[in-house]
MMTF fields as JSON, N, C-alpha, C and O atoms, coordinates in Angstrom:
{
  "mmtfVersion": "1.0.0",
  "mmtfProducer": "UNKNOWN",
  "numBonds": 355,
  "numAtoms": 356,
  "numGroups": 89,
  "numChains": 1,
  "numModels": 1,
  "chainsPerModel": [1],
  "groupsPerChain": [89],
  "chainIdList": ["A"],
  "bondAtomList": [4, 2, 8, 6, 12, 10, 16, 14, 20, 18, 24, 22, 28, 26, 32, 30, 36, 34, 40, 38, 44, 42, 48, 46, 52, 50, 56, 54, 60, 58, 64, 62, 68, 66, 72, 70, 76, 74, 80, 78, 84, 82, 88, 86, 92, 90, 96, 94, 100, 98, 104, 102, 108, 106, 112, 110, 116, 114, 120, 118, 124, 122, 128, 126, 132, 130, 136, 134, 140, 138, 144, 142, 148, 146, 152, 150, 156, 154, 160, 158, 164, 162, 168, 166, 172, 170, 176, 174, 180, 178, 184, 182, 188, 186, 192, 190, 196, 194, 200, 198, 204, 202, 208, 206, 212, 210, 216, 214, 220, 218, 224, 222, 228, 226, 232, 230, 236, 234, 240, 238, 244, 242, 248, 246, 252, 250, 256, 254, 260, 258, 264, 262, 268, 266, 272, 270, 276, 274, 280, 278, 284, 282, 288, 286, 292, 290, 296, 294, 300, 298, 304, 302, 308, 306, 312, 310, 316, 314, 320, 318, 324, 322, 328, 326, 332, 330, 336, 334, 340, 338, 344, 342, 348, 346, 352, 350],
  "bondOrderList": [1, 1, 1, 1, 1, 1, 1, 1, 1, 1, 1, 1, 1, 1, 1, 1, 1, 1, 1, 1, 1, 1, 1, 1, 1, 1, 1, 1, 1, 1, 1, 1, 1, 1, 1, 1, 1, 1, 1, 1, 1, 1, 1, 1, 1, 1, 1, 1, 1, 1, 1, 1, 1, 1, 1, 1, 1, 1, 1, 1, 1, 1, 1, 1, 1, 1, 1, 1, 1, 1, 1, 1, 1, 1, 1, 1, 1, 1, 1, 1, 1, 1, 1, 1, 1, 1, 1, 1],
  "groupList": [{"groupName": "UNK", "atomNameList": ["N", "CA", "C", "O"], "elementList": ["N", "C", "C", "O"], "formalChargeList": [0, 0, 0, 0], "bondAtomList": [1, 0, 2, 1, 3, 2], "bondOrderList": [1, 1, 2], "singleLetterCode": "X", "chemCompType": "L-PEPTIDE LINKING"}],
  "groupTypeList": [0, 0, 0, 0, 0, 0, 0, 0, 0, 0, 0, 0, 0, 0, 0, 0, 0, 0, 0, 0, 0, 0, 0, 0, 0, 0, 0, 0, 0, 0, 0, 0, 0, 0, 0, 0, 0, 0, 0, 0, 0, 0, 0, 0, 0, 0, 0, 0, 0, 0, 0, 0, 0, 0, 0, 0, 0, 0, 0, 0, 0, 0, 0, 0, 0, 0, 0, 0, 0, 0, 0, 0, 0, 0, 0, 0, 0, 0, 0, 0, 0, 0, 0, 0, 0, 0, 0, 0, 0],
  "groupIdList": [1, 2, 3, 4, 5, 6, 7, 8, 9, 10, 11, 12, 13, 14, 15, 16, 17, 18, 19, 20, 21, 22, 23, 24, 25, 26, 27, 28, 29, 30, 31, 32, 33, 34, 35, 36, 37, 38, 39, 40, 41, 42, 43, 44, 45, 46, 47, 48, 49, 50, 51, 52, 53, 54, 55, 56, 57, 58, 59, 60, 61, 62, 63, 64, 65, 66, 67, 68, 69, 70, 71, 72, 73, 74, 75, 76, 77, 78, 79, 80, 81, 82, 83, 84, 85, 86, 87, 88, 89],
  "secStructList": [7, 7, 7, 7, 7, 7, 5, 7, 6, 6, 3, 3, 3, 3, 3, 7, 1, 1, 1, 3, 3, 3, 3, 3, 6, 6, 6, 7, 7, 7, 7, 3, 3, 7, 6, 2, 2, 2, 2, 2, 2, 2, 2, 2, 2, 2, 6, 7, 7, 6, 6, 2, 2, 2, 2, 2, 2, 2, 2, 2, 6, 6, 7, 7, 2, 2, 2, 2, 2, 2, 2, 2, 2, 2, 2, 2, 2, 2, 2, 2, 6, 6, 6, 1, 5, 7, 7, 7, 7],
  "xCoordList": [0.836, 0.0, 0.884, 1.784, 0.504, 1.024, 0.786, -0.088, 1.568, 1.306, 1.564, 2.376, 0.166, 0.294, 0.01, -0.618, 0.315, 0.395, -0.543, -1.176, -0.74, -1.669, -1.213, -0.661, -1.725, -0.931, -1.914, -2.966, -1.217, -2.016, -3.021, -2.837, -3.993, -5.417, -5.201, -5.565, -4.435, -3.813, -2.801, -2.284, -2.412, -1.153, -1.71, -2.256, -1.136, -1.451, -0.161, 1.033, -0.925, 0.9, 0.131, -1.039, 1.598, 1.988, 2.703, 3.919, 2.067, 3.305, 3.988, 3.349, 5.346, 6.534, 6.962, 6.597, 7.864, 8.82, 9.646, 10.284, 9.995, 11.591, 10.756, 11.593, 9.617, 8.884, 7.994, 7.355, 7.926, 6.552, 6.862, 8.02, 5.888, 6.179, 4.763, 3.61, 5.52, 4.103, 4.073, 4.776, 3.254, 2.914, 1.251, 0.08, 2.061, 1.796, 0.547, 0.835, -0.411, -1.545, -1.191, -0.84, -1.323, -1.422, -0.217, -0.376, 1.035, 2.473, 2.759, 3.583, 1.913, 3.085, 4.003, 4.47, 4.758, 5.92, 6.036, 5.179, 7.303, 6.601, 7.733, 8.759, 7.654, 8.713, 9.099, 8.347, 9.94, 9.995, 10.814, 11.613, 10.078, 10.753, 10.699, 9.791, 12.264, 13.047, 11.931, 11.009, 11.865, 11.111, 11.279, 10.413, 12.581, 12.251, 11.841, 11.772, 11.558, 11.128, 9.307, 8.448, 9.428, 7.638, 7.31, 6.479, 7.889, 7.447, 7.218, 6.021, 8.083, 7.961, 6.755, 5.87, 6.635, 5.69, 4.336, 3.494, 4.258, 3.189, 2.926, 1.998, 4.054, 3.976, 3.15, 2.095, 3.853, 3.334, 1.89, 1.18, 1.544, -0.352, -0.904, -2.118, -0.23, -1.246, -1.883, -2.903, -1.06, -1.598, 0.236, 0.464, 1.133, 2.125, 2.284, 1.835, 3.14, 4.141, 5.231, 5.527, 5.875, 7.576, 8.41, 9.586, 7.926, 8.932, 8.733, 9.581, 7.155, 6.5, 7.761, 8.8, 7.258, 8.049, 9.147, 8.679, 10.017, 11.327, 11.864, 12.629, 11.085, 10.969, 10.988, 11.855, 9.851, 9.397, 10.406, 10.995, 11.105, 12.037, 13.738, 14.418, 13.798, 15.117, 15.128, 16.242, 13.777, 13.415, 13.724, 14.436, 13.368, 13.187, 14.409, 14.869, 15.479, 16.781, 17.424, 18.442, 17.399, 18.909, 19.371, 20.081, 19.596, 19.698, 19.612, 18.703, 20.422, 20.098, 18.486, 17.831, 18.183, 16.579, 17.061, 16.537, 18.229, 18.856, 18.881, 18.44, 19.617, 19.853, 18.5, 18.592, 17.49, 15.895, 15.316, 14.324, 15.752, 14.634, 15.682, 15.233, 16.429, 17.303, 17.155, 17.387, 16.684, 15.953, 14.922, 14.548, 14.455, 12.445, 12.377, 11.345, 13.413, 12.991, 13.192, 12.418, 14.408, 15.059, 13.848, 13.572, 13.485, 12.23, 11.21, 10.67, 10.729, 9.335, 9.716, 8.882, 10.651, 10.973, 11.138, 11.168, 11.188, 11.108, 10.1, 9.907, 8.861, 7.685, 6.919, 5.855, 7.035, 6.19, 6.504, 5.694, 8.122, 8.091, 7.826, 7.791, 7.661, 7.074, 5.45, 5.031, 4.782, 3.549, 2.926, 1.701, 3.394, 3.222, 2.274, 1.391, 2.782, 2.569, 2.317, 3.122, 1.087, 0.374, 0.044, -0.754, 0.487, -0.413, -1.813, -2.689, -1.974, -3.17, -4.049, -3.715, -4.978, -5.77, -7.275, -7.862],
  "yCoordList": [-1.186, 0.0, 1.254, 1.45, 2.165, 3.35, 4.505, 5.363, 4.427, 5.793, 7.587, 8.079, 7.969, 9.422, 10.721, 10.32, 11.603, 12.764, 13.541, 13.575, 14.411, 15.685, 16.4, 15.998, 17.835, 18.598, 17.771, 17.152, 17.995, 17.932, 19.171, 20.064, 18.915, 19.879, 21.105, 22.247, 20.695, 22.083, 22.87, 23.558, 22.893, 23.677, 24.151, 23.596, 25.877, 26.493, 26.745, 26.593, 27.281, 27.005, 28.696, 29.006, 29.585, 30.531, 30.45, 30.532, 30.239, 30.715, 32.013, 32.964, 32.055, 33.24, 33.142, 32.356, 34.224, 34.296, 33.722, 33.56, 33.06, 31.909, 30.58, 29.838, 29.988, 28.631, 29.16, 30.193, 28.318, 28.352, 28.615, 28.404, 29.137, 29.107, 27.918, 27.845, 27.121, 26.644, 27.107, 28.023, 26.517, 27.286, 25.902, 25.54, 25.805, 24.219, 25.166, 25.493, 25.362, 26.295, 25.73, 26.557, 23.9, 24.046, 24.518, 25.23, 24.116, 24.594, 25.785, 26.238, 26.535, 28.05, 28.126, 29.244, 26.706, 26.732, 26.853, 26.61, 27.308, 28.084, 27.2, 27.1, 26.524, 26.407, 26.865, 27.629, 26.552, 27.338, 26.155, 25.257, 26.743, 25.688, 26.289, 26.911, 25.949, 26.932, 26.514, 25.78, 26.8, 26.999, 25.203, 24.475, 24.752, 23.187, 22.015, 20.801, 22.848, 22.051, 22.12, 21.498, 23.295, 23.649, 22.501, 21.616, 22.554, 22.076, 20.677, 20.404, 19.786, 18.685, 18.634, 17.835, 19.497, 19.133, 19.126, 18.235, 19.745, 20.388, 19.011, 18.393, 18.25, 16.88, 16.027, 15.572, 15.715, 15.106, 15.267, 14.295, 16.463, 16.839, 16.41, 16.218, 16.151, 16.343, 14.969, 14.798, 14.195, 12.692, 11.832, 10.67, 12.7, 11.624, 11.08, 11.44, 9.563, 8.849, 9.587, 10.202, 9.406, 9.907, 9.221, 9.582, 7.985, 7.639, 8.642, 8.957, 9.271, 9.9, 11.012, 11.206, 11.644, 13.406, 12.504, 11.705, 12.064, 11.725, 12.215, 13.021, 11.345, 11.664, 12.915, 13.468, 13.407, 14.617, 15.357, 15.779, 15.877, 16.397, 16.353, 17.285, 15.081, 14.635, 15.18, 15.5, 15.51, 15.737, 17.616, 18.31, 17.969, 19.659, 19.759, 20.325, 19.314, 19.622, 18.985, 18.804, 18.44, 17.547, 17.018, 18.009, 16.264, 15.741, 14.051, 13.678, 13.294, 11.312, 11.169, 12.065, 10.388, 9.474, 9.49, 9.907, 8.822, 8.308, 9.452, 9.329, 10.872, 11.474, 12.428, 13.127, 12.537, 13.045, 12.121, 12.513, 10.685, 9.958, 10.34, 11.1, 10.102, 10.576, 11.702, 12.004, 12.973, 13.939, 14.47, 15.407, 13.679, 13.884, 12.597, 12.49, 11.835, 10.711, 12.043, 12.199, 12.939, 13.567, 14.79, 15.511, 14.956, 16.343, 15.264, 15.77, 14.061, 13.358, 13.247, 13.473, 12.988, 12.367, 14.049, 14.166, 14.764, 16.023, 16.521, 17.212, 16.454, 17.029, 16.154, 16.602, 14.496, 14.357, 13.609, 13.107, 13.753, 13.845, 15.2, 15.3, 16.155, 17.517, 18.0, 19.09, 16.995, 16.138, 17.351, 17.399, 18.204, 18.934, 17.948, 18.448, 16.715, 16.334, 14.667, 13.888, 14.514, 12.988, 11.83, 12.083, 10.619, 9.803, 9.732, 9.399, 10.108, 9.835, 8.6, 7.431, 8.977, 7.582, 7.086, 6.079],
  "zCoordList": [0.0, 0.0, 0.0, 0.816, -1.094, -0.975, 0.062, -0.064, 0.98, 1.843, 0.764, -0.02, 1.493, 1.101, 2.536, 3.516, 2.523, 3.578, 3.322, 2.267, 4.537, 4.73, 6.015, 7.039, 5.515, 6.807, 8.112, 7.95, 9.308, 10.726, 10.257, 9.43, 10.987, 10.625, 11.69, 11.41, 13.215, 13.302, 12.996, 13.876, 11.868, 11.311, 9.826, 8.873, 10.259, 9.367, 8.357, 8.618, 6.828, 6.04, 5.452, 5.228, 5.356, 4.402, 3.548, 3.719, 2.218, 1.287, 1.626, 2.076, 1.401, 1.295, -0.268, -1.142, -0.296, -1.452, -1.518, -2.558, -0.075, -0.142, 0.247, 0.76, 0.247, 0.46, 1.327, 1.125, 2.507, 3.368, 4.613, 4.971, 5.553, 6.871, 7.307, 6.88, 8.327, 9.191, 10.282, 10.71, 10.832, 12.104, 13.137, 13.029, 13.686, 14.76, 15.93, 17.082, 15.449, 16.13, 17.694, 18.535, 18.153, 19.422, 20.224, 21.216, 19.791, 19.914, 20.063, 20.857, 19.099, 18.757, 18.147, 17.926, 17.521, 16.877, 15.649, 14.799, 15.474, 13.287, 12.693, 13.366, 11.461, 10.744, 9.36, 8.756, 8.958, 7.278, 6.487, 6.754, 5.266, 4.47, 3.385, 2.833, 2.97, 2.054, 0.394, 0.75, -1.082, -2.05, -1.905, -1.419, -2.446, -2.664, -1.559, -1.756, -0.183, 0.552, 0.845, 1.47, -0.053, 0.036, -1.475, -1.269, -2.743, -3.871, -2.829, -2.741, -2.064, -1.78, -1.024, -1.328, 0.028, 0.592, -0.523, -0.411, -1.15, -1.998, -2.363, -1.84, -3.641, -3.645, -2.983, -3.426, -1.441, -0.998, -0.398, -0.14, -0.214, 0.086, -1.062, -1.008, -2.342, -3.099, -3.698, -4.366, -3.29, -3.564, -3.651, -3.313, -4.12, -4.077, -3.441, -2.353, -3.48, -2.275, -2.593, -3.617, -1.383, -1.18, -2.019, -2.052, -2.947, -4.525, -5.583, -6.419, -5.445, -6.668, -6.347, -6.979, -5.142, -5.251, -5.115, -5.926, -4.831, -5.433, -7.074, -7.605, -7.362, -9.008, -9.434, -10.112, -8.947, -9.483, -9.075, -10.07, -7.681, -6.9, -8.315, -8.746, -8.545, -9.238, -10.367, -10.783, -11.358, -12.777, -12.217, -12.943, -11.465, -11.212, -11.155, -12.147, -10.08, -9.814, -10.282, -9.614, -11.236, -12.131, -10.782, -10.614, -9.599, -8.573, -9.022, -9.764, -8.611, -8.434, -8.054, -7.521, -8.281, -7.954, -5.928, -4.895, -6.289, -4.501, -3.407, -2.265, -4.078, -3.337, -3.083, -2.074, -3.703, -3.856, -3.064, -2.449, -2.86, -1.756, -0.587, 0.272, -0.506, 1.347, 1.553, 2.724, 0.544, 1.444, 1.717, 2.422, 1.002, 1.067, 2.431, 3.094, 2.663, 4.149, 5.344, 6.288, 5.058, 6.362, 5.908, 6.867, 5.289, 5.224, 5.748, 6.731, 5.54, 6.186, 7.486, 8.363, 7.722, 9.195, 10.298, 11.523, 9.556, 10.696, 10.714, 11.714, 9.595, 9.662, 9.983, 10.41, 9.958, 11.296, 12.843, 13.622, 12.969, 14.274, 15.17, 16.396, 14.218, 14.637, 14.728, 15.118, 14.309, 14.296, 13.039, 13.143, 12.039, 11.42, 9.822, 9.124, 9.697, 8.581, 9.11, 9.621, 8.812, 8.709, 7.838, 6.935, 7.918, 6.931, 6.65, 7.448, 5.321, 5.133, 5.251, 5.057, 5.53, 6.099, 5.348, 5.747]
}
């Protein structure tokens, strides 16, 4: 089964001119994410798996397939041990 993401329903997102800010409503805590860490997330809300935006990530930045999945894991793995970003269910 393909896992796909969605923001936590309390966190709000701003687009910026340099990517996104979130912002963890029960927390208070804000984060940012620089332009190619917003395209990913974008990715992943929007139905991808983390192979799809790989891809997609590698085709945008002339970047390896390899080195586009080891940082879309270290971008998944901080947005939701920050409980910012969920499996969809």
């Amino acid at each position: 089964m393909s896992v796909t993401y969605i923001l936590n329903p309390q966190v709000s997102l701003a687009e910026t001119d340099d990517g996104a800010v979130l912002l963890h409503e029960r927390t208070g805590r804000y984060w940012q994410l620089n332009t190619t860490g917003f395209s990913v997330l974008r990715s992943l809300t929007s139905g991808q798996t983390s192979e799809e935006a790989a891809q997609t990530l590698a085709s945008q930045r002339s970047i390896s397939a390899t080195r586009a999945r080891d940082d879309i894991a270290v971008l998944l793995g901080s947005l939701c041990s920050a409980d910012l970003l969920r499996e969809r269910r």
